[in-house]
C-alpha positions in Angstrom: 61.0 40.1 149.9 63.9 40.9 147.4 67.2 40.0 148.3 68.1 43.6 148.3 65.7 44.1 150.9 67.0 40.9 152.7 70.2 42.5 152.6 69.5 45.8 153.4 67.5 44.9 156.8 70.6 42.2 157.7 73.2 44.8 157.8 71.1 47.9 159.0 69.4 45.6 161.8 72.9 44.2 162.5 74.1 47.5 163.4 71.2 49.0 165.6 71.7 45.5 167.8 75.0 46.5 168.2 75.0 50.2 168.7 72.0 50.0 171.0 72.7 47.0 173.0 76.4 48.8 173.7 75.4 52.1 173.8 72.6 50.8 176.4 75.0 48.9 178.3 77.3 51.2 179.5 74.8 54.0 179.6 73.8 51.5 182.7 77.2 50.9 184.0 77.2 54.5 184.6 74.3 54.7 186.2 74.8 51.9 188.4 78.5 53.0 188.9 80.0 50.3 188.3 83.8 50.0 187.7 84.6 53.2 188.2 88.2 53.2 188.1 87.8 52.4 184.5 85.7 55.1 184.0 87.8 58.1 181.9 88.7 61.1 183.5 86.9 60.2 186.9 83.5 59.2 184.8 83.4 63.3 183.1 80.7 63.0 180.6 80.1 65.8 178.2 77.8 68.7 178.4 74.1 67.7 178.0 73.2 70.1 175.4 75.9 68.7 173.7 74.8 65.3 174.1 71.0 66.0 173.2 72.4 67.8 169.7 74.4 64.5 169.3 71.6 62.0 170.0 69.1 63.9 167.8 71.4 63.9 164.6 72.6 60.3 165.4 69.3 58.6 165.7 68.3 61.0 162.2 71.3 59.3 160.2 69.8 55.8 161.9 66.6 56.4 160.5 67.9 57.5 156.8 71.4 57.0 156.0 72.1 53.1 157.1 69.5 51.8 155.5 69.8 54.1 152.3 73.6 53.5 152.3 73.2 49.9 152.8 70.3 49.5 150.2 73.1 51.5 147.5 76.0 49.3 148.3 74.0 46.0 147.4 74.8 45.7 143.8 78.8 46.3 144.1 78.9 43.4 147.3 76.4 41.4 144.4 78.6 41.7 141.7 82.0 41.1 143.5 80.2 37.2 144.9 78.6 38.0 147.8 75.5 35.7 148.5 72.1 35.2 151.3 71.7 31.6 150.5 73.5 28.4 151.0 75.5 27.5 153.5 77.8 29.6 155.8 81.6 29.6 155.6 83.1 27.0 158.0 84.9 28.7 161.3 88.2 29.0 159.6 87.4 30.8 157.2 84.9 32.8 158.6 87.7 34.1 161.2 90.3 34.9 158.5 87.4 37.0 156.7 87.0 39.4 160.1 90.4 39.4 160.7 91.2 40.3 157.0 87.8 43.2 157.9 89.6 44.5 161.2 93.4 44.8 158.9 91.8 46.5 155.7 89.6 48.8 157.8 92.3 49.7 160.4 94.1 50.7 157.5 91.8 52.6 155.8 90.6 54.4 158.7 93.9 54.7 160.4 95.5 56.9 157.2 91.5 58.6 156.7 92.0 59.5 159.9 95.4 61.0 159.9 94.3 63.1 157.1 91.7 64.4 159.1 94.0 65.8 161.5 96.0 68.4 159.3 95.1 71.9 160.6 92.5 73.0 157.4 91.3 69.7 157.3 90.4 69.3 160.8 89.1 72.8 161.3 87.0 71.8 158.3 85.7 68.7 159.1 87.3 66.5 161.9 86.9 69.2 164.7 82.8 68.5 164.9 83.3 64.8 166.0 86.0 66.4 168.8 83.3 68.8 170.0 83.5 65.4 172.3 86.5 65.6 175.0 84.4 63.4 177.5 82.7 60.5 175.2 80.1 58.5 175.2 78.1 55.6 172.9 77.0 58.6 171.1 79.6 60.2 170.2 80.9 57.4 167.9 78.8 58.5 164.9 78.7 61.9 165.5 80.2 63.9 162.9 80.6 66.2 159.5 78.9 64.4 156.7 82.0 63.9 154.9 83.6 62.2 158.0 80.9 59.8 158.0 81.0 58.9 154.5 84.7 58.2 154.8 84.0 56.2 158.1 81.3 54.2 155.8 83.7 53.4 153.2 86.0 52.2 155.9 83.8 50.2 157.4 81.7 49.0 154.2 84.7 48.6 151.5 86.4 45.2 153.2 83.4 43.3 153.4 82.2 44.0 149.6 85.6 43.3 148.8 85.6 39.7 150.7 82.2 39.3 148.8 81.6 37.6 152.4 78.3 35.6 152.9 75.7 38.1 154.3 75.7 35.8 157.8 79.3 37.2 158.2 78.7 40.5 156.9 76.2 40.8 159.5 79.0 39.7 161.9 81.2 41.9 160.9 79.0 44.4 161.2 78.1 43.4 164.3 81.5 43.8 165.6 82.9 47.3 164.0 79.6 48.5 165.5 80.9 47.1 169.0 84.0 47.9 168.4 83.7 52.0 168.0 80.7 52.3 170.6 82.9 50.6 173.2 85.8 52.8 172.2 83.3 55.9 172.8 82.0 54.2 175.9 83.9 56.3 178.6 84.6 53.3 179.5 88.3 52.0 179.7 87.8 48.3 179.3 89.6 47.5 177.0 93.2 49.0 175.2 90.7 49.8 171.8 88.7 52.3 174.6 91.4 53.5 176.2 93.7 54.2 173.3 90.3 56.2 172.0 89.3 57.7 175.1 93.6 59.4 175.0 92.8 60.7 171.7 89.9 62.9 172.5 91.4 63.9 175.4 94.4 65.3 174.0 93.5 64.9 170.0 96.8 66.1 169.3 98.3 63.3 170.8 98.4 60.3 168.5 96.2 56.9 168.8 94.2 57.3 164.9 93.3 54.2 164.6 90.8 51.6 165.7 90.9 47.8 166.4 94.6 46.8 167.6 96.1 50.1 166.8 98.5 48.3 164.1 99.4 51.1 162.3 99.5 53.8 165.4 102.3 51.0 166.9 104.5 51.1 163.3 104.0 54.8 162.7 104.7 55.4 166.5 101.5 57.9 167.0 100.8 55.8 170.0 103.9 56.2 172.3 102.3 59.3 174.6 98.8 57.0 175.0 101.5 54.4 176.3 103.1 57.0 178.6 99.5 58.2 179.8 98.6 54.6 180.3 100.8 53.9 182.4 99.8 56.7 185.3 95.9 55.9 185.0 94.0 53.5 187.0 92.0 51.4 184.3 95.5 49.9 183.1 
């Protein structure tokens, strides 16, 4: 098999691990009941048609347009160094490269984001993926087209820039993928979920970004999540 193969079933497989396992997870959690004064908004989930429609178009872009985007993106992550063989980064570095991932793509998605939220933008574009008030694993990757290709470039442009070793690419995949599936969980669990969970809620509100919310805390878009935090249960 060609490297770009190799490469191209790393990062794709990487990702349906993640977003199934998660997705999965909590789907069972529900189920079971568990936790449930971390569930959002009393454990609300959204309407089922809505959720069918979602799961349908998700699982299409699964079968397509990961492994077609990750298959186009091999020769730029190529040419800026990245490599299959040889050995792996030593545990230093390896954690400054996914910390340097979560910073670039917080960034990028953070300001992406914003954009997305002026009034013709997001009656364009943005206001498909907030057809979600009450989320689930779903709901993560359910979008307009040109949401998700911003999302991918997001997510994508840090590690081709890092030219990191394809063992840490798939990490890093590995994580973003955890990362905005638990933050569409309906699920509270964490301050990622439950800064995520506010912004469907009340998408006016604030809370753009993902990972530690750097730039929602400098910009101040997250002072009404803190408010609302304080009054709920999960906190």
């Amino acid at each position: 098999m060609g490297e770009r193969w190799i490469f191209t079933a790393v990062v794709w497989g990487a990702h349906e691990l993640a977003f199934f396992a998660t997705w999965a997870l909590f789907g069972l959690c529900f189920r079971l009941g568990v936790a449930r004064r971390f569930q959002v908004a009393d454990g609300k989930g959204p309407p089922p048609e809505l959720a069918r429609k979602a799961v349908g178009e998700v699982l299409r872009g699964h079968a397509l347009l990961l492994p077609v985007t990750a298959f186009a993106i091999y020769p730029a992550w190529s040419a800026m160094g990245g490599t299959i063989g040889g050995a792996w980064p030593g545990a230093f570095e390896i954690a400054w490269q996914l910390l340097a991932c979560i910073l670039i793509q917080d960034t990028m998605f953070y300001w992406s984001h914003r954009a997305l939220h002026l009034p013709r933008l997001y009656k364009a574009i943005h206001v498909k993926h907030h057809t979600f008030r009450h989320v689930r694993g779903h709901a993560s990757e359910y979008a307009h087209p040109l949401e998700v290709f911003a999302n991918l470039v997001s997510f994508m442009a840090p590690a081709i820039v890092l030219h990191l070793h394809l063992g840490v690419f798939g990490l890093w995949v590995l994580l973003r993928t955890f990362e905005t599936v638990e933050a569409h969980s309906g699920y509270a669990l964490s301050r990622i979920a439950s800064r995520h969970a506010f912004h469907h809620l009340y998408a006016a509100k604030g809370c753009l970004g993902s990972f530690f919310g750097v730039w929602d805390r400098l910009m101040g878009t997250d002072r009404q999540w803190r408010q609302w935090r304080r009054e709920q249960s999960h906190r």
